[in-house]
N, C-alpha and C positions, 0 to 999 in steps of 0.2 A: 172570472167564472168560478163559480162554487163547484168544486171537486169533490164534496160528501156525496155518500151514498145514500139511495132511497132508505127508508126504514121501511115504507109500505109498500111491497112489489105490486099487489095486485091493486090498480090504483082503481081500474077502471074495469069492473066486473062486466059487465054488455061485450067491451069491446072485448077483453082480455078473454071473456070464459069462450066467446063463438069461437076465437085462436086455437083455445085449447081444443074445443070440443072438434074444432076442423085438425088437429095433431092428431086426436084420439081418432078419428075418421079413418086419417088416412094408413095409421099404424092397422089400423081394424083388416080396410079393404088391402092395404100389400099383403097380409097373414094369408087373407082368402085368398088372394088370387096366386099366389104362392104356390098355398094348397094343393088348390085348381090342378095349375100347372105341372103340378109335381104328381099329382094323382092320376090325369092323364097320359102325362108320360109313362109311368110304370104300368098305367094299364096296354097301353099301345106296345112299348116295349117288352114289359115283363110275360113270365111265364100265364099260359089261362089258370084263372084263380075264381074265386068268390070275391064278389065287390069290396064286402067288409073285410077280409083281411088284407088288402092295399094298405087300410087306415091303421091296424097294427103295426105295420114293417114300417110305414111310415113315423107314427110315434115314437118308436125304435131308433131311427136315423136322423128323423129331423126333430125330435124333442128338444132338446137340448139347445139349439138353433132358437126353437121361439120362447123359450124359459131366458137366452141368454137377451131376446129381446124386449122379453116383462122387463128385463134388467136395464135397458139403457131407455125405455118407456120413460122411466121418472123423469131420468136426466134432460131428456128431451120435453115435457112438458113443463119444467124448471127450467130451461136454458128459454125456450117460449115466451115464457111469463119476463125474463129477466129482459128479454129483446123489446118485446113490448111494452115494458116500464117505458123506454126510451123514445117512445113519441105517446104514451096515453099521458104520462107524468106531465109532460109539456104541456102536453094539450089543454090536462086538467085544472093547472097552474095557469095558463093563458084564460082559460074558461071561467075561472073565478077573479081573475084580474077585470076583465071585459063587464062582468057583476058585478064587483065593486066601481068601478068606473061609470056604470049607466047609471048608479044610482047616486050618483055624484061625489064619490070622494075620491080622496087625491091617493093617487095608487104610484108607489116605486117603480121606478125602472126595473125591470124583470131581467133574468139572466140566469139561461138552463144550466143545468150541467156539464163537465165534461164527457165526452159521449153521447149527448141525446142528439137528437134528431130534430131538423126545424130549428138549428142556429138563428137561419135569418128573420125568422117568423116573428125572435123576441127583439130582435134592432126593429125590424118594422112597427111593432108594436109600442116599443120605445119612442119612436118617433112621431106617433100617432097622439099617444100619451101628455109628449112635449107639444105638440099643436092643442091639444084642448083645454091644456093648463094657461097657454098662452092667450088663447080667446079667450078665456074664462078672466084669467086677469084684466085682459084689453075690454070684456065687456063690463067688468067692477068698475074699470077708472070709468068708463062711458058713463058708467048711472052715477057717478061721484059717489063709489064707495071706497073704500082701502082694499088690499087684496093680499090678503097674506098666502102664500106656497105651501108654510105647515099647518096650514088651518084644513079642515075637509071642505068648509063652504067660503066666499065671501066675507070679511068682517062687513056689517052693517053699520057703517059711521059714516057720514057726509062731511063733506068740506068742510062746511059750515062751522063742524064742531070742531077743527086741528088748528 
């Protein structure tokens, strides 16, 4: 297993920014509903006031609360991205294996990282790999060609010619 780390976190923009933008969502909607919740209470509780000074006393108290959570914001849309390195990385790695392979060259044996996700998806894929190299060979001897493993196609020589 290759134990390096990605150099590129964000491998897969589609997949990786809807992650993000569903983090940024839900950090949005707990702020609100927070709010909400904190606004009605002190109105239910508190003394009769003017609606807008709730929002004072409140800024007052809970400022600091959601400044300290601008603060763990980043952390949290950086630890996201770093999580989903670990199956888009794969993915993306398997997905250009698959391209190379359809369009007929001979592709290595794959093997993710330590940490990623979809261990088994690169044994299976390995084994897939190893069945097509095998026809492929077993179909060169059929036509009487030679069949070399570090070649990407067939050599094109007939018996005839060894």
């Amino acid at each position: 297993m290759n134990k390096h780390n990605r150099k590129q976190l964000f491998v897969d923009p589609k997949v990786q920014g809807a992650l993000i933008l569903r983090v940024l969502a839900y950090w949005v909607c707990t702020i609100v509903t927070i709010t909400s919740m904190v606004l009605c209470w002190r109105i239910l509780t508190g003394p009769s006031r003017m609606f807008y000074m709730h929002f004072d006393e409140m800024w007052f108290h809970f400022g600091p609360a959601l400044i300290a959570s601008l603060f763990v914001l980043p952390l949290m849309v950086v630890d996201c991205v770093r999580l989903t390195n670990r199956f888009t990385g794969p993915l993306y790695r398997l997905r250009r294996c698959f391209r190379e392979l359809s369009v007929g060259q001979k592709v290595p044996n794959i093997h993710f990282r330590d940490g990623d996700f979809w261990q088994d998806i690169a044994d299976e894929f390995n084994a897939v790999n190893q069945r097509v190299q095998l026809l492929e060979r077993e179909l060169a001897e059929a036509k009487g060609q030679s069949y070399s493993p570090s070649d990407k196609t067939p050599v094109l020589t007939s018996q005839a010619d060894e």
